[in-house]
N, C-alpha and C positions, 0 to 999 in steps of 0.2 A: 259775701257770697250769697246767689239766691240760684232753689230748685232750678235747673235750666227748661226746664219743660213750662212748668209756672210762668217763668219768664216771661219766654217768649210766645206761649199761647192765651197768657192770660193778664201780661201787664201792658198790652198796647204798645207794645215793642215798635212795632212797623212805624204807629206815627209818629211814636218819640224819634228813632230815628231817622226819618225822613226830614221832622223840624231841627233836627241836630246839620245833617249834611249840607241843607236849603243854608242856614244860618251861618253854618261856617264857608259855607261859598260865597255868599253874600260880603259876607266879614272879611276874609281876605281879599278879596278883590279889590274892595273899596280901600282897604291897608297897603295894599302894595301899591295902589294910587295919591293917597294922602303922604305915604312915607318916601315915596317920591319926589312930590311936588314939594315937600317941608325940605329936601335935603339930607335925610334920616335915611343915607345908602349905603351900601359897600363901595368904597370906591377902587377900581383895579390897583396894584402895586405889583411888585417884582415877584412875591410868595403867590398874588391871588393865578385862581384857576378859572378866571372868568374876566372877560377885555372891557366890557363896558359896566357904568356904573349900577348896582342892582338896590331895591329898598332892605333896606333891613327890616327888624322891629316884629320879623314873624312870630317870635315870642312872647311877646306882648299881645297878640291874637292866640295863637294856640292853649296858652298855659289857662289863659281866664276861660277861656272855651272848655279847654279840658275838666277845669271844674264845675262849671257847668253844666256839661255833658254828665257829669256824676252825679248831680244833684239832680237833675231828671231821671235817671237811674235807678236810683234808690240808695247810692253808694252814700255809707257811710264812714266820714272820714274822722279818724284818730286825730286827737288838737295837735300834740307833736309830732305827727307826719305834716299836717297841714300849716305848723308855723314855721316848720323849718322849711319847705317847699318854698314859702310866702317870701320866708328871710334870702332863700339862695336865688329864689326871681327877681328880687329886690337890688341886691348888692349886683346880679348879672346884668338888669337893665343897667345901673348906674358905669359899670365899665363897659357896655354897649357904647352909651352917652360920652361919657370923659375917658376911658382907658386907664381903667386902674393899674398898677405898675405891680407885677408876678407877686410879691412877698405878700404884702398887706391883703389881694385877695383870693392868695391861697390859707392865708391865717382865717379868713372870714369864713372858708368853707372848713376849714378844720373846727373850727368854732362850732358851728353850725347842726356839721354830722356827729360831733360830742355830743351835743345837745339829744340831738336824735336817737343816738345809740344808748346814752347813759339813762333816758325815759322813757324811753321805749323800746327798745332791741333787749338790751338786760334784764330789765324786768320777766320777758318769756324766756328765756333760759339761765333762770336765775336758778331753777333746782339744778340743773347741768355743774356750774361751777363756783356756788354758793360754798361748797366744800372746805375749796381750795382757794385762800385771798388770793395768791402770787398767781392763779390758773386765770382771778377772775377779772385779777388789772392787767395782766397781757393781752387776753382776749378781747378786752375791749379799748384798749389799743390798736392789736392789731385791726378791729373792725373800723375805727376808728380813721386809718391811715389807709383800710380799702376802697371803703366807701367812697373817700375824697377822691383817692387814685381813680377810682371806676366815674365818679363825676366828670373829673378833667381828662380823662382818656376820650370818653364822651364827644366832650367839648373837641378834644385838637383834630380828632377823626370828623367833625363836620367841617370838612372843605372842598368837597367837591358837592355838585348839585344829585340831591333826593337820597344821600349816602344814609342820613342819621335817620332821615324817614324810613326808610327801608330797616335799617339796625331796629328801628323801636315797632315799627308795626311788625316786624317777623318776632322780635321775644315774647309782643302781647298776644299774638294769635298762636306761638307755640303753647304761652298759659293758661289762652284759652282751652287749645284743646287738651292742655294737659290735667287741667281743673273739672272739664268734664269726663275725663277718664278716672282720675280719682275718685270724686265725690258725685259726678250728673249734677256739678254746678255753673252758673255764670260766675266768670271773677268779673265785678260788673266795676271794678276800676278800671283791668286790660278793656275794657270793651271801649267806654269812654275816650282811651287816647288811642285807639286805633280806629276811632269813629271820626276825631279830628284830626286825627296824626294823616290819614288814608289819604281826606281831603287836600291835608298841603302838603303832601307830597307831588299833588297832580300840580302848584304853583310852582311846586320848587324841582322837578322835572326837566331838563334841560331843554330849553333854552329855560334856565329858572328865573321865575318873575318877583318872588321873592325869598330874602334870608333870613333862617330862624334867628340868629344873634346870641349871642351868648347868655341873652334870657333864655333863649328856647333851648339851647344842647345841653347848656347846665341840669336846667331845672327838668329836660326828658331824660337825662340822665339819672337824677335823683331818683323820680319816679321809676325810672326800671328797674335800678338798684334796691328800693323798695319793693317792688312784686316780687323783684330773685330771690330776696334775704326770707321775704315770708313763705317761698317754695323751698329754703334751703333749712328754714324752723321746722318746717313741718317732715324733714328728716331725707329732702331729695338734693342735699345739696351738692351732690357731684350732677345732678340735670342742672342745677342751678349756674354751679360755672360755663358749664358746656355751651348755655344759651348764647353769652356774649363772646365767646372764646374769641372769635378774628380779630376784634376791637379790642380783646385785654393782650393778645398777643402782637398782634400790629405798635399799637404804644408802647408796649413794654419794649420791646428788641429794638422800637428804634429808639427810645428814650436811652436803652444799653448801649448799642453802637454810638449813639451823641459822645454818651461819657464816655468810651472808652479812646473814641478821637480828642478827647480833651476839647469837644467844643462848650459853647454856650450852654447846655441841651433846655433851660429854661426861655431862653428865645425862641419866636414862632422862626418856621423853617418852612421847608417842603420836602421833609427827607422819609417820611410815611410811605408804603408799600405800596397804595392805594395815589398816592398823589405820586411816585413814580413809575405806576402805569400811565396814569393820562403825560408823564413826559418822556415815556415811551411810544405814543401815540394809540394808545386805547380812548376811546371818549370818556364825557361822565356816565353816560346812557351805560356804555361796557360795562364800566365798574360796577356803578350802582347793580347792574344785570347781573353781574358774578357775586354782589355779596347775597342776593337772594338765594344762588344757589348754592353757597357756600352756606349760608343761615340754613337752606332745609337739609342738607346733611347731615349740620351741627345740631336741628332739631331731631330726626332720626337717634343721634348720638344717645343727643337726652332723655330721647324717650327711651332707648334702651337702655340706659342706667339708670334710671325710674322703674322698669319692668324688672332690671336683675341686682338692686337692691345696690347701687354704689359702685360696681365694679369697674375697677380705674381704668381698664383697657380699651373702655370707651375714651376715655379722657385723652388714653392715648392716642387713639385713633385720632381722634378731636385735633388734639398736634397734628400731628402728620397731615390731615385735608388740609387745615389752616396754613401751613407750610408748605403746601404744594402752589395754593392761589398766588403766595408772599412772591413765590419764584415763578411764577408765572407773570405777575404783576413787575418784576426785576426786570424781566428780560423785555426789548426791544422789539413791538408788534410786527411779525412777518406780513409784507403786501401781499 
């Protein structure tokens, strides 16, 4: 965190970010042409929500930019946030590349966010449940099996074009302003990936020119789950669920209707809320359009259970908008 005033009247903000935007326009451009011409694409199949072949690899551009951008910044990064980021880019490119097969690289992210959680999450609220062993190996368990969940939720919700951009620039600009209403600080991490995330949204924008790849939704996943978990330490954490709610609630209910059809529900599909509006006939442009303003509701939500100290009746409300888009998204677009 730094003074927000200091910031941006006194750390040269403007040209840092105007070298941050030039560079990542540059860099994706030339990405979505190289990973074209190498053959590095999505190619359409029966699940895709897009006819002709598109480059992958956006990942591999955004995430090294993203830290980047932080290191101009001034952000400084914790080693176990930044080895495990390192480690779930790493295993996400390589099933990018070969397609790692469900078991072995969901073992790799549970791996991973143990890691994370056990060196860094527990240690800050170690007086919390230091008390109590049985309080302190549940806990970190359960964080354990969220974290992963909120990754690959992430991940299966990026299918339509400029969805996960929108999901990740709307949490970091809600922390931004919710960081300056707390403190009159910059969170100068949200700043960073909404500096590069802003950018490729406008490639990956429909008609989208390029896909992040399961480098990129993983590892923006992790990341946001990181800024929520340190907004949800510092004792807001009913704002903190509220942020992602459509995305924890979209994956979850369909991942429950899979099971209770007795199908696969570990197989990709297309049975997401958001992927049967566009076979409803909403575009992606629609979609993408409605989680924006389903996020500043959800932002609203937050900040008002930020302002009245936790109280869940936001949460509920939270339900209910989420649940109204789900069935909006269900039903078959009127000509």
């Amino acid at each position: 965190m730094q003074d927000f005033y200091g910031f941006f009247y006194e750390n040269k903000f403007f040209y840092k970010a105007s070298f941050v935007l030039i560079t990542s326009v540059i860099a994706l451009f030339l990405a979505k042409k190289i990973f074209y011409n190498m053959g590095f694409v999505d190619k359409p199949n029966y699940r895709s929500n897009h006819k002709k072949p598109v480059s992958l690899g956006g990942g591999i551009i955004v995430i090294p930019l993203i830290i980047f951008t932080s290191e101009i910044y001034n952000y400084n990064w914790d080693k176990n946030v930044l080895i495990t980021l390192t480690i779930l880019f790493l295993i996400s490119l390589f099933d990018d590349i070969k397609n790692i097969k469900p078991l072995p690289r969901l073992l790799c992210h549970f791996s991973s966010i143990a890691l994370f959680i056990v060196f860094y999450i527990t240690p800050q609220i170690n007086d919390l449940i230091k008390q109590n062993i049985f309080i302190f190996y549940i806990s970190t368990v359960f964080m354990i099996i969220s974290v992963t969940w909120f990754i690959n939720a992430f991940n299966f919700m990026d299918g339509i074009n400029g969805i996960t951009a929108v999901e990740t620039i709307s949490i970091c600009a809600a922390l931004l302003l919710i960081n300056y209403f707390l403190y009159k600080e910059v969170n100068l991490l949200a700043l960073a990936i909404l500096s590069v995330t802003g950018v490729f949204c406008i490639f990956n924008w429909t008609p989208a020119k390029i896909f992040l790849g399961d480098s990129g939704s993983i590892s923006l996943g992790f990341l946001s789950s990181f800024l929520l978990i340190e907004l949800a330490i510092a004792g807001f954490w009913l704002s903190a669920i509220i942020l992602p709610l459509y995305y924890i609630i979209d994956t979850s209910l369909t991942l429950l209707i899979r099971i209770l059809k007795r199908e696969k529900f570990w197989q990709a599909h297309k049975e997401h809320f958001y992927q049967k509006a566009i076979q409803n006939g909403f575009t992606h442009s629609n979609v993408s359009l409605k989680l924006i303003l389903i996020n500043f509701g959800l932002f609203l939500l937050s900040f008002s259970a930020l302002i009245y100290k936790n109280e869940i009746i936001f949460f509920i409300i939270g339900l209910v908008w989420c649940s109204f888009f789900m069935y909006l998204f269900s039903k078959k677009k009127l000509k």
